[in-house]
N, CA, C and O atoms as a GROMACS GRO file, in nm:
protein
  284
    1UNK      N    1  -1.977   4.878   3.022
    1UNK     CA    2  -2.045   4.830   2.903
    1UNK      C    3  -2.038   4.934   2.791
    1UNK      O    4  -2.015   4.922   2.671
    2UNK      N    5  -2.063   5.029   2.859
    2UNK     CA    6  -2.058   5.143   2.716
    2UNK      C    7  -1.920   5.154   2.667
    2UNK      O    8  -1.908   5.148   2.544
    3UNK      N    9  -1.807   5.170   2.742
    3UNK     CA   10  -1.666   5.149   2.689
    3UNK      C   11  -1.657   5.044   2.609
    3UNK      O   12  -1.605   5.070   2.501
    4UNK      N   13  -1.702   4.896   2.630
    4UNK     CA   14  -1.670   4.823   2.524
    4UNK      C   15  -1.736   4.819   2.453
    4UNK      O   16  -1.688   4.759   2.357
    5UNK      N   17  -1.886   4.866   2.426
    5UNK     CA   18  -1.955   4.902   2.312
    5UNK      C   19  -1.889   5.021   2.215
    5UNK      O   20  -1.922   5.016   2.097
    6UNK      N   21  -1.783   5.146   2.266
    6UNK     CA   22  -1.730   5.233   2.200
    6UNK      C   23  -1.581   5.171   2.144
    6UNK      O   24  -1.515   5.188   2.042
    7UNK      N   25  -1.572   5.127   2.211
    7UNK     CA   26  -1.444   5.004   2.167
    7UNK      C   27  -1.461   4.933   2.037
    7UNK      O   28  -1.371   4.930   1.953
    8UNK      N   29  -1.592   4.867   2.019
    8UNK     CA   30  -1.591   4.778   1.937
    8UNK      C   31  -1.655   4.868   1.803
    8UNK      O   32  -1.641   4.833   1.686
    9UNK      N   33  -1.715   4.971   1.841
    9UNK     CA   34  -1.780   5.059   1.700
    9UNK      C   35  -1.690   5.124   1.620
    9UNK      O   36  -1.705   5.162   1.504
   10UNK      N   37  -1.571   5.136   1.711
   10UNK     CA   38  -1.402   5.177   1.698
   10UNK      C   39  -1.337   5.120   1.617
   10UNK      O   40  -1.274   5.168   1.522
   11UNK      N   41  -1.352   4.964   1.663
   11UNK     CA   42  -1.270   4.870   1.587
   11UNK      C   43  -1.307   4.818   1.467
   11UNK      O   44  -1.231   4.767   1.385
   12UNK      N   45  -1.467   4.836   1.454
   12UNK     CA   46  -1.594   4.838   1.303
   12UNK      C   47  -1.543   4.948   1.212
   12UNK      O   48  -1.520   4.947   1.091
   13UNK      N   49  -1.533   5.039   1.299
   13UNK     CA   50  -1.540   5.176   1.187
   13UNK      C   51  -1.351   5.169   1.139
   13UNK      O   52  -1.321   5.217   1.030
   14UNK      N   53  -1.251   5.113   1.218
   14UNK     CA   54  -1.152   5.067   1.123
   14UNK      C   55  -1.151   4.979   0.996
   14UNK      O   56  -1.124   5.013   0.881
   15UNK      N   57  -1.187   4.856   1.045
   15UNK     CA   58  -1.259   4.769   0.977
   15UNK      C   59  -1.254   4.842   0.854
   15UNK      O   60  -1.169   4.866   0.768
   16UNK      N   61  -1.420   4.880   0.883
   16UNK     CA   62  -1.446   4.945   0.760
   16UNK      C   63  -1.367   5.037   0.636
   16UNK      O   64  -1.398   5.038   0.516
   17UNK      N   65  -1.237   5.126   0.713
   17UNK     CA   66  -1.206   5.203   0.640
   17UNK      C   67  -1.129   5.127   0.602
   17UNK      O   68  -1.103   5.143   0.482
   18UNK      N   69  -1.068   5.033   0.660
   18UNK     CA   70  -0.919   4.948   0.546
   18UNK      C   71  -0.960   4.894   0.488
   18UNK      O   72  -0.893   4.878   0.386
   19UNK      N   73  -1.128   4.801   0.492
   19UNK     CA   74  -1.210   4.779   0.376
   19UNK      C   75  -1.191   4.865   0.253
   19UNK      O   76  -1.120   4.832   0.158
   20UNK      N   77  -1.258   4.974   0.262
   20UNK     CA   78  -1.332   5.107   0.160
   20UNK      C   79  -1.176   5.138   0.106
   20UNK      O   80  -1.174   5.153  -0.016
   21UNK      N   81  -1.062   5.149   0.162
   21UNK     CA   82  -0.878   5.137   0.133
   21UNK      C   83  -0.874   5.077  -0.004
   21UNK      O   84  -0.848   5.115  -0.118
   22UNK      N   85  -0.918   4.950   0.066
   22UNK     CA   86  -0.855   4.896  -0.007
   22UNK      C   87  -0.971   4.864  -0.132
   22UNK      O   88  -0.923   4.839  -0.243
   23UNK      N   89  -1.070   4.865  -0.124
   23UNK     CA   90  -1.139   4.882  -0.269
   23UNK      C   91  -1.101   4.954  -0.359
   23UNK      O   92  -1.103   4.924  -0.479
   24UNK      N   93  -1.044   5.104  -0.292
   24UNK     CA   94  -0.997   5.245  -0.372
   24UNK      C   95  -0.884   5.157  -0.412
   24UNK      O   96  -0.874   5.122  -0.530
   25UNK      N   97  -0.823   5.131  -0.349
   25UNK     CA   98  -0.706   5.039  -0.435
   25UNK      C   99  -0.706   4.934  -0.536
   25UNK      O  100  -0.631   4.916  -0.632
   26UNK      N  101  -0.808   4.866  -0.495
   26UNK     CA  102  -0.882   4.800  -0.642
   26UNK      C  103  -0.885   4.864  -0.777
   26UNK      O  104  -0.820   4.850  -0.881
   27UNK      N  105  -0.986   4.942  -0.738
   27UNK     CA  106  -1.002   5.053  -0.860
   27UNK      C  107  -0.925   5.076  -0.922
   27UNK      O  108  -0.921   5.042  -1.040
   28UNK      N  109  -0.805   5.169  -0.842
   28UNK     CA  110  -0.689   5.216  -0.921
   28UNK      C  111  -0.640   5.118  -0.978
   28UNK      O  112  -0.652   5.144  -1.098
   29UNK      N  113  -0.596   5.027  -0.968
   29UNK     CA  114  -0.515   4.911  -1.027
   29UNK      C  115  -0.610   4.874  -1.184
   29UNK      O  116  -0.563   4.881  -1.297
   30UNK      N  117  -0.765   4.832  -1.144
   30UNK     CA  118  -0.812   4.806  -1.217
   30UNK      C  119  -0.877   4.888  -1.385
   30UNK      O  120  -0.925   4.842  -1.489
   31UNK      N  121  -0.834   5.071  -1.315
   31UNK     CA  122  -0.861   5.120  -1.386
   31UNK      C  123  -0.700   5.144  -1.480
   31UNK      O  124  -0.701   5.126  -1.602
   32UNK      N  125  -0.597   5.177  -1.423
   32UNK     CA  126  -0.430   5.158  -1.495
   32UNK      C  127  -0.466   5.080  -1.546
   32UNK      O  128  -0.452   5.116  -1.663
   33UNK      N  129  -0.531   4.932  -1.546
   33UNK     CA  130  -0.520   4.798  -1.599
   33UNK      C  131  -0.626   4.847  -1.741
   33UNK      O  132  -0.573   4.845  -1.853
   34UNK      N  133  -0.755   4.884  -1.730
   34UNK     CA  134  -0.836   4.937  -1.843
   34UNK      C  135  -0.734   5.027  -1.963
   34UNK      O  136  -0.726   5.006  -2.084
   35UNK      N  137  -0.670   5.125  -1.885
   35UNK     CA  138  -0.610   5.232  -1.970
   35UNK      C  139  -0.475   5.188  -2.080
   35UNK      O  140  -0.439   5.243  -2.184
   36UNK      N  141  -0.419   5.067  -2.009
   36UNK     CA  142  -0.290   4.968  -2.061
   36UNK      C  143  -0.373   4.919  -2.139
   36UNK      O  144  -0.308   4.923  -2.243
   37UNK      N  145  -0.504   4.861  -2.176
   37UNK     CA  146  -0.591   4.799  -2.254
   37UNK      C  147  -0.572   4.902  -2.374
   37UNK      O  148  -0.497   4.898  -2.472
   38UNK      N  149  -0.673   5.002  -2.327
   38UNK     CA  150  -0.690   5.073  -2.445
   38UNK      C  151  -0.596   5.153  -2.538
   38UNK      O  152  -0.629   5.211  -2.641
   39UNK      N  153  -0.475   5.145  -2.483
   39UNK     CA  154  -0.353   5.216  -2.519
   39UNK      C  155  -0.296   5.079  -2.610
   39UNK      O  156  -0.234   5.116  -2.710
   40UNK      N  157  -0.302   4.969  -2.598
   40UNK     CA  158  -0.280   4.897  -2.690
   40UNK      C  159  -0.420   4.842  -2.772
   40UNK      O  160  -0.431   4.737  -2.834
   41UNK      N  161  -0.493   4.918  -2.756
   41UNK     CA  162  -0.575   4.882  -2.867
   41UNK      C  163  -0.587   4.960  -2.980
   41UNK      O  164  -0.623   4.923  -3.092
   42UNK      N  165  -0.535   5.136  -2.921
   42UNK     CA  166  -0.492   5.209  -3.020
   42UNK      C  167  -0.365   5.192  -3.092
   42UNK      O  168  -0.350   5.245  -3.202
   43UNK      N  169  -0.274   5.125  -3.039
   43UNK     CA  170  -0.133   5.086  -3.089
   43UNK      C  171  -0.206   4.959  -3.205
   43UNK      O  172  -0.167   4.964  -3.322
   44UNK      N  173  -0.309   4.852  -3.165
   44UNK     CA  174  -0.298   4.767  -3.254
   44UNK      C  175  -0.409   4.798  -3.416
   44UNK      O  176  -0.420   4.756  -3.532
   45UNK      N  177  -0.470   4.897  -3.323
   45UNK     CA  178  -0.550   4.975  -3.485
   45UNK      C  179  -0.516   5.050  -3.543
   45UNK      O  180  -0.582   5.075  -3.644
   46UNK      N  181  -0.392   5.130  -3.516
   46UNK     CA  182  -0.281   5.212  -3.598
   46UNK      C  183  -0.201   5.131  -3.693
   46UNK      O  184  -0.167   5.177  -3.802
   47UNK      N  185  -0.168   5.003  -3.651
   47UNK     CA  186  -0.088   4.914  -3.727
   47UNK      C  187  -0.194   4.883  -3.824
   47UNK      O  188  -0.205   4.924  -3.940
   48UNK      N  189  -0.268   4.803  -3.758
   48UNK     CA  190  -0.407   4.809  -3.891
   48UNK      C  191  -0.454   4.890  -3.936
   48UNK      O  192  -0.549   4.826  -3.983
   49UNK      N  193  -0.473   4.991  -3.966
   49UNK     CA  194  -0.453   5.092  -4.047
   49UNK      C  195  -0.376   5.104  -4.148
   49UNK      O  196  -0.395   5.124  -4.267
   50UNK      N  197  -0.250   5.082  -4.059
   50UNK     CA  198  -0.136   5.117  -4.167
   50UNK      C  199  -0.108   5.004  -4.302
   50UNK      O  200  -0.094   5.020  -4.423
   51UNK      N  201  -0.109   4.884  -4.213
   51UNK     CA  202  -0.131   4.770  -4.327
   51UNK      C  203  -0.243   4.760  -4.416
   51UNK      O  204  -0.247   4.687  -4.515
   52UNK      N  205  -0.357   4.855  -4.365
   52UNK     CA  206  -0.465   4.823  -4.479
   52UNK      C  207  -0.516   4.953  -4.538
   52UNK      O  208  -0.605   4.958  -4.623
   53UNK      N  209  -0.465   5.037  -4.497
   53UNK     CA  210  -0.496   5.170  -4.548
   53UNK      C  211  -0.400   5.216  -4.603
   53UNK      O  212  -0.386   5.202  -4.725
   54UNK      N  213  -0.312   5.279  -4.528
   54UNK     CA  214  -0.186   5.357  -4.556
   54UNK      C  215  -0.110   5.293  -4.627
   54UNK      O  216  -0.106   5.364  -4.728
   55UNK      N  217  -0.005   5.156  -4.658
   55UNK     CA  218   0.081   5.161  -4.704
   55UNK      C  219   0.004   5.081  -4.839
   55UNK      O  220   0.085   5.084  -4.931
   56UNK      N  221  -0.113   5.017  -4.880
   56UNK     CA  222  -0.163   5.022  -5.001
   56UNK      C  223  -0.147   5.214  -5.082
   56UNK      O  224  -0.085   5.260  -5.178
   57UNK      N  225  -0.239   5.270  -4.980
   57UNK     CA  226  -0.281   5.393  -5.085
   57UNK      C  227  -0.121   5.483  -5.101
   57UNK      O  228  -0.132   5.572  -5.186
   58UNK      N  229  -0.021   5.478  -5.056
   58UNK     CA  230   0.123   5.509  -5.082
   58UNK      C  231   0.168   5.432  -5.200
   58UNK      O  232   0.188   5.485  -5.309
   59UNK      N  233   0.186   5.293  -5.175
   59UNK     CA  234   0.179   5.166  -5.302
   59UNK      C  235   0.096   5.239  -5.429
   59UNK      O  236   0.156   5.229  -5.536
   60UNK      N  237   0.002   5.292  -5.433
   60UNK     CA  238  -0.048   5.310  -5.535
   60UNK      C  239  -0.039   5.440  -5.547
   60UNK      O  240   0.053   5.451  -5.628
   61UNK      N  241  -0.080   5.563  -5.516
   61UNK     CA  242   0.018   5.676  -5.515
   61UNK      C  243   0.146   5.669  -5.616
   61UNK      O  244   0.162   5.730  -5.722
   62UNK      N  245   0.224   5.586  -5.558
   62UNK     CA  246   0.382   5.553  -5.581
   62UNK      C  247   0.406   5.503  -5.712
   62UNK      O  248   0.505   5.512  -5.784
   63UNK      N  249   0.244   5.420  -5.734
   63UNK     CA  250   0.261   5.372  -5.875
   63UNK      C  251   0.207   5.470  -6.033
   63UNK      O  252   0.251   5.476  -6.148
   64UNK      N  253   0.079   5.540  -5.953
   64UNK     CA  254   0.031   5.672  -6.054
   64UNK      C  255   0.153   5.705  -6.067
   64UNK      O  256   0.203   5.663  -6.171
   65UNK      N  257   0.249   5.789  -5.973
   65UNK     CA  258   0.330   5.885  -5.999
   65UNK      C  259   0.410   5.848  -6.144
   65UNK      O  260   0.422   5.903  -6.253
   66UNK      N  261   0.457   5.724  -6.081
   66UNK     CA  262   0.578   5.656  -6.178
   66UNK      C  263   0.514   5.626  -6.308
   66UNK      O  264   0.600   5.618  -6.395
   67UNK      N  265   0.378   5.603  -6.359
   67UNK     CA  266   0.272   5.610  -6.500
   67UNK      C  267   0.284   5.732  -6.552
   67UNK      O  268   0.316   5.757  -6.668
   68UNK      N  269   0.242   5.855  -6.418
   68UNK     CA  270   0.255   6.002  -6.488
   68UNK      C  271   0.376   6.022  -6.573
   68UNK      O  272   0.379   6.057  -6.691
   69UNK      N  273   0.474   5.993  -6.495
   69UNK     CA  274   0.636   6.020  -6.536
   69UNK      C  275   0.642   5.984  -6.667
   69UNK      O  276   0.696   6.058  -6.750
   70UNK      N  277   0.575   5.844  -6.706
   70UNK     CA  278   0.579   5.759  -6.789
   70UNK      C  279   0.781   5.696  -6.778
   70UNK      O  280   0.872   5.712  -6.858
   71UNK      N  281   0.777   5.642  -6.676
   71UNK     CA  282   0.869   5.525  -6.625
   71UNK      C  283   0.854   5.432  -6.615
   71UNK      O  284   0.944   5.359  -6.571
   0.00000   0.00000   0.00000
């Protein structure tokens, strides 16, 4: 009896760890998956930026200059 009681706490405590495995494996996936997020969220607010910040204040920049010149 005690052998198959150590048997089976054996076969729990595997269990368990390919459980707890594979959660860690969850994670990882799920956290790569967060970081691919935020890496294109900085890619898509750089573009916005650029369309609403940057290439106006260049545009106009571009246009003082060419007034200064008087062109």
């Amino acid at each position: 009896k005690a052998e198959a009681q150590l048997a089976y706490e054996l076969q729990a405590a595997k269990i368990k760890q390919r459980i707890r495995n594979e959660e860690i494996q969850i994670e990882v996936v799920e956290r790569r998956k967060q970081i691919e997020v935020e890496e294109q969220e900085v890619r898509r607010k750089e573009h916005e930026l650029r369309s609403t910040v940057r290439l106006p204040a260049e545009a106009e920049h571009y246009k003082i200059t060419r007034i200064a010149e008087g062109k």
